[in-house]
C-alpha positions in Angstrom: 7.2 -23.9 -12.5 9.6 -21.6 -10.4 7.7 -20.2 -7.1 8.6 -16.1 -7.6 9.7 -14.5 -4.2 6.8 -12.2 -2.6 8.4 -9.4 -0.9 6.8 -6.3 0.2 8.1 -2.8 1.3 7.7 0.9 1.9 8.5 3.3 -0.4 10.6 4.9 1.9 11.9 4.7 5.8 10.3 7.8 6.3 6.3 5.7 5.5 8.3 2.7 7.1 8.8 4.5 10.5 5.0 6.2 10.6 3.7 2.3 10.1 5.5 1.3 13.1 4.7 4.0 15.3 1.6 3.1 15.2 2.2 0.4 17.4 4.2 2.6 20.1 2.3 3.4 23.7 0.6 6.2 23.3 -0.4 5.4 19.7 -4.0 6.8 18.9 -3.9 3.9 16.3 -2.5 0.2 17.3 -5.3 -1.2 15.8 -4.4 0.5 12.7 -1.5 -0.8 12.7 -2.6 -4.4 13.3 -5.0 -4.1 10.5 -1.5 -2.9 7.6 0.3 -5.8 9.6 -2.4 -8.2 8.2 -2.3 -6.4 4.9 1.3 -6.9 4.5 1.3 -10.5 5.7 -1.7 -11.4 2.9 0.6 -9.1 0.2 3.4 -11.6 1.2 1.0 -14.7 0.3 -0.1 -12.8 -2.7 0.6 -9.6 -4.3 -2.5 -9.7 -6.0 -5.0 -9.6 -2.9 -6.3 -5.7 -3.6 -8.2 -4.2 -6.5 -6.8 -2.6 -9.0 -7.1 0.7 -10.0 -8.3 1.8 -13.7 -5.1 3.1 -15.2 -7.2 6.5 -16.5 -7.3 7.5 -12.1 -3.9 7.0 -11.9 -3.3 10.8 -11.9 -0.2 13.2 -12.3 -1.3 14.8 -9.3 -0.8 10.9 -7.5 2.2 10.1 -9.1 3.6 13.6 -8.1 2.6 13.1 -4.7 4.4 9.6 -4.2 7.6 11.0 -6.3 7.6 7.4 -8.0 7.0 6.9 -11.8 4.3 3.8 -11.8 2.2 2.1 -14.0 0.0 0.0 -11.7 -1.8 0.6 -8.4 -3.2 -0.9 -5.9 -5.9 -0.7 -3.1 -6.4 -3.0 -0.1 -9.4 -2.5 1.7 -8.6 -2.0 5.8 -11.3 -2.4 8.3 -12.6 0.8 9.8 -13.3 2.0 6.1 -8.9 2.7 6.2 -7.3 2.0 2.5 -3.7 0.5 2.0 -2.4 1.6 -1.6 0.6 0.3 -3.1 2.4 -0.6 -6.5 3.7 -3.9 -7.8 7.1 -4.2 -9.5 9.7 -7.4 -10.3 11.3 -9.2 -12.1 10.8 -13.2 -14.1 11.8 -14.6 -10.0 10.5 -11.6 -7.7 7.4 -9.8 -7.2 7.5 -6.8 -5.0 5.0 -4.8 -3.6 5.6 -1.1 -2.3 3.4 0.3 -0.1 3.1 3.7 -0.9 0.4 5.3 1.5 -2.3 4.2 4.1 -5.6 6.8 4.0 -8.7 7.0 5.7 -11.7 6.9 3.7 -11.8 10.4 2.8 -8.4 11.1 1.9 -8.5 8.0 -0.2 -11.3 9.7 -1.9 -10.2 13.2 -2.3 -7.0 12.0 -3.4 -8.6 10.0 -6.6 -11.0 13.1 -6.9 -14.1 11.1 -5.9 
């Protein structure tokens, strides 16, 4: 049985320089980002660690938003009621999660239209 390579990334520098601002002094957040540093680090152990969301919520209107045609989606629960969504993609020797967006509670539901 071949171990596949975990790897996880943003889905764009743009997303990848808000996460680690987060961190910067000054920061309202540096817990948040503590909390999508734990994320990431359980995505590297296994892609698999969120819930999945039923294909019929995976919108236009989301889709559009993230400008990335996708077939699967993710969500990993943050502390502080914070939700991490992201995508899986790879290949037969790589699986690769893209992180697409981090919301708070509310966003996460007005974007699914909840």
């Amino acid at each position: 049985m071949i171990n596949k390579i975990k790897e996880v990334n943003f889905l764009d520098n743009e997303l990848r320089q808000s996460y680690l601002d987060l961190n910067k002094s000054g920061s309202l957040q540096p817990k948040l980002y503590h909390f999508i540093t734990r994320a990431i680090d359980d995505l590297r152990r296994d892609s698999f660690s969120g819930r999945m969301v039923v294909k019929d919520l995976i919108s236009k209107k989301i889709k559009n938003k993230y400008k990335l045609d996708f077939d699967n989606l993710w969500v990993y629960n943050l502390p502080n009621a914070w939700r991490l969504i992201y995508t899986i993609t790879g290949t037969e020797l790589k699986i690769v999660s893209i992180i697409l967006d981090w919301l708070s509670h509310k966003d996460y539901e007005r974007l699914f239209g909840f």
